[in-house]
N, C-alpha and C positions, 0 to 999 in steps of 0.2 A: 545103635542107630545107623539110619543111611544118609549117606550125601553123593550127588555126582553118579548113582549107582550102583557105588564101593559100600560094603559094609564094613565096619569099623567098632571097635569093641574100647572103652578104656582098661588098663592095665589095672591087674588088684592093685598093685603098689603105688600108682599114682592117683587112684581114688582113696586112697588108704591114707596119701601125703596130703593130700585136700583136704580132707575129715578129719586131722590132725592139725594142720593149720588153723581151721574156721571154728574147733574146739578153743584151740589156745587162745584164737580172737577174740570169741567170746567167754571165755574167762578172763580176761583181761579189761574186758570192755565192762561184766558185773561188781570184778573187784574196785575199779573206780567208782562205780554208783552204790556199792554199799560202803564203801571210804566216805563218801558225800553224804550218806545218813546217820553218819558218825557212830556207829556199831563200835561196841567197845571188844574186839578179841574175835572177828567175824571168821566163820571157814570158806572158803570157796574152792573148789577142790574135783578133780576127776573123781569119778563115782563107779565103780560096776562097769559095765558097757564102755566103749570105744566112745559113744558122743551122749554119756550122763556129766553130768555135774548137780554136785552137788553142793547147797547154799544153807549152813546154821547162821542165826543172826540173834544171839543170845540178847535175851532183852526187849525187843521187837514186840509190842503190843497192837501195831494197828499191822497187820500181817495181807491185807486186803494193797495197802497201799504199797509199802514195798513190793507185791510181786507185782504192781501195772509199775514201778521204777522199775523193777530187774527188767521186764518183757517188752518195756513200750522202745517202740522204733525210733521215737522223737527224729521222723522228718521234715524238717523245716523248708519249705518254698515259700519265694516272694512274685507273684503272677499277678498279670493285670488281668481287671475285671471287665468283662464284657458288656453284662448288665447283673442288677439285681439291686435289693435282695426281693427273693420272692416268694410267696408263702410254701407255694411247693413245688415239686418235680415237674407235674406236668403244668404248672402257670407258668413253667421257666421256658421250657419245651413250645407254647404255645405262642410265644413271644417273639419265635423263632420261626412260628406255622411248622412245627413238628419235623424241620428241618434246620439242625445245629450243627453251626461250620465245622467240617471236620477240623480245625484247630482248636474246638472248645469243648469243654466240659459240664455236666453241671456236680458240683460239690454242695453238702451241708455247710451250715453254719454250727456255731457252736452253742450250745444248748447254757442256760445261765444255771450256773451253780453246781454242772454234770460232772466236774472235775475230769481229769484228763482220760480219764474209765470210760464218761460218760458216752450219752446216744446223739444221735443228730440232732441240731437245733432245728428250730421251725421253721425257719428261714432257710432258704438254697440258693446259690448264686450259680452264673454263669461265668468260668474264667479260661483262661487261655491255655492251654495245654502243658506251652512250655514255660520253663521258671526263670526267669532274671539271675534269681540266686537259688542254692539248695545248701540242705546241713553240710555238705561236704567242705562249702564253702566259708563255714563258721570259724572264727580265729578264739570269741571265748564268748558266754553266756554269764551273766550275773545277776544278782537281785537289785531291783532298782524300783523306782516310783514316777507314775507319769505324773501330768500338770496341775491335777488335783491328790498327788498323793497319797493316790491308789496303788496298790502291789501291781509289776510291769516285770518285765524281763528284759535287759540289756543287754545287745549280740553286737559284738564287732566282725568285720567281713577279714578276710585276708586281704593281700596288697594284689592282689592282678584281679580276683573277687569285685575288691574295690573299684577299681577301673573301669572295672565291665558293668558295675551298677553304676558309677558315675553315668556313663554314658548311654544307660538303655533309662535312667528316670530323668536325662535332662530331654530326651528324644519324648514320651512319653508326660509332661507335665501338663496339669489339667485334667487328668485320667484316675482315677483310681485302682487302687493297688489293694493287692491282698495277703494277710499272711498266712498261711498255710501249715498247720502243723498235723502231720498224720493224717493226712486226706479230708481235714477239716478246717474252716475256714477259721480262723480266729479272730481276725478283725482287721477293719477295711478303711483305707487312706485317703486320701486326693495326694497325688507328688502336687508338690506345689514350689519346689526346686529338688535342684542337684544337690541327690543324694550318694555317700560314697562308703566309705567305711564303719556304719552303725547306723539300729534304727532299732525297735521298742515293739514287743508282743504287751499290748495293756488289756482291758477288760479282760481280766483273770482275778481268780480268788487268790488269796496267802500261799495256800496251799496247794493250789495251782501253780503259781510260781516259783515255791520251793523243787516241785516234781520237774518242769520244763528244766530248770537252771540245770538242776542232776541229768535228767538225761540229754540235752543240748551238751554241756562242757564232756561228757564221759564216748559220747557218738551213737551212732547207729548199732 
């Protein structure tokens, strides 16, 4: 590549130490998410090639769902909403007269019943680029139930995390918020106070929440 002019090549040995780093992290990163589908005797394992791996999961009957756990990104943003929701792309777009502030987006919503595999809902919003919070920022993911005792997912924030959402949803109340998983809206709030270390992904199925928890608590 160039920069400044100069051309510049990286070194075999330091692309070599990269691809061996970002191998072991994601080995590292599947073996927690098939620990979490309770595989009894699982391999996870360098394979052939420099950046194969290799996954047995003896037992595994729904084989479809394990590889969207081993593969999914599960990343988590919490972004305010601009407007919406709207049936589609260009009703959102025209909302705007086909000029959308360069700080905003528009994303899908989440389709009922698609599982976390699933295609865009029908619904599209407009949100704000940037995120209040992101997965990086996640302290731990659990099973849990919202206020009718429906399947939810339970995240607690880190301690400076915290902080930093304290103070962008008490700035922010009266607005609606959004959660965001995998470039998909999942479902949308009003703050209605200060909020800080924990909040609740609901409207999901059982099994939808099973997958989130796995990939939320194992990372990116």
């Amino acid at each position: 590549s160039e920069a400044g002019g100069y051309s510049y090549r990286m070194k075999p040995n330091v692309a070599n130490q990269l691809r061996d780093e970002t191998v072991t992290q994601a080995l590292e990163t599947i073996e927690r998410r098939v620990n979490e589908l309770g595989v009894a005797e699982p391999i996870v394992a360098r394979y052939g090639a420099r950046d194969h791996i290799l996954v047995q999961l003896p037992g595994v009957s729904d084989v479809r769902r394990a590889k969207e756990i081993i593969r999914s990104t599960a990343r988590l943003e919490l972004r305010l909403v601009d407007q919406g929701p709207f049936p589609t792309r260009e009703a959102a777009l025209q909302a705007f007269n086909n000029n959308l502030p360069p700080d905003d987006e528009v994303l899908p919503g989440k389709s009922e019943g698609s599982g976390t595999g699933g295609t865009a809902g029908s619904a599209v919003y407009v949100v704000k680029k940037v995120s209040a919070v992101a997965g990086n920022d996640l302290r731990n993911a659990q099973q849990s139930l919202d206020q009718f005792n429906r399947p939810a997912v339970h995240f607690t924030l880190k301690q400076d995390a915290a902080m930093r959402f304290g103070t962008f949803t008490e700035a922010n109340i009266g607005r609606p918020m959004a959660i965001i998983l995998d470039g998909r809206v999942m479902s949308v709030a009003t703050i209605h106070g200060r909020i800080t270390d924990s909040g609740q992904i609901t409207g999901i199925t059982r099994e939808e929440m099973l997958d989130q928890v796995i990939t939320l608590k194992s990372g990116a």
